[in-house]
C-alpha positions, 0 to 999 in steps of 0.5 A: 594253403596246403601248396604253398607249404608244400611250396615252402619244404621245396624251398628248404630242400632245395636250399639244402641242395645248395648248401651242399653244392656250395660245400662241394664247390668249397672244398674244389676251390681249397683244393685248387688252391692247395695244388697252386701253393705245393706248385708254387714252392716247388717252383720256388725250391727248384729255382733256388737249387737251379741258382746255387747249381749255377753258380757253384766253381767246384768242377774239377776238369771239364767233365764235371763241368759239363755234369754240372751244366747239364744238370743245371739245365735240368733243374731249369726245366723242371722249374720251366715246367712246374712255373707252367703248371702253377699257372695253369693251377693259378687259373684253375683255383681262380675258376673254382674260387668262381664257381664257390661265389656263384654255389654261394649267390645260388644257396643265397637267392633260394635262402632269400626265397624261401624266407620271403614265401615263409613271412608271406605264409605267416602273414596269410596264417595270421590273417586267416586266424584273425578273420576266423576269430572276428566270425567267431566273436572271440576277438582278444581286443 
């Protein structure tokens, strides 16, 4: 009886231990997911400036056209990159997303576990009680 109370605290700390693990990998995953959000607005903002720079008439002689031009170019590249890394962020968060659902079957499986090894010990508990009290004739029936 004593090992399989000793087997039910493994169980508990165990549990705990992933809990704690699935509260780490939680916090990875709103992590990733706040990263892919800023990158995925910053994309959106520069491709907005890139458009507005794009279209804009107001170059006075052909040097100011060119200022504009390349600065337009820039901005596109700025945005090529960023929609670069909001993909490679897309990825990540859905890695971590992963890795929080896997945190959560584990937590849940040693959950599973140990509450079916507590009923089990509970019933053996009771068993043994009941014998105990018909060798004693102090039967409550």
């Amino acid at each position: 009886m004593r090992s399989e109370l000793k087997k039910l605290a493994r169980l508990h700390r165990l549990e705990r231990v992933r809990a704690i693990a699935k509260q780490e990998a939680a916090t990875e995953a709103a992590r990733a997911e706040g990263t892919l959000a800023q990158l995925q607005a910053l994309a959106s903002r520069t491709d907005a400036l890139a458009a507005d720079y794009a279209t804009r008439s107001d170059a006075r002689d052909g040097a100011d056209l060119a200022r504009l031009v390349k600065f337009s170019g820039g901005l596109q590249g700025v945005r090529d990159r960023t929609l670069a890394d909001a993909t490679r962020a897309q990825r990540v968060a859905d890695l971590r997303q992963a890795e929080l659902a896997q945190a959560e079957r584990s937590r849940a499986a040693v959950e599973d576990r140990a509450a079916t090894h507590a009923r089990e010990l509970a019933s053996k508990l009771q068993t043994a009680v009941l014998g105990a009290r018909k060798a004693l004739g102090t039967d409550l029936e």
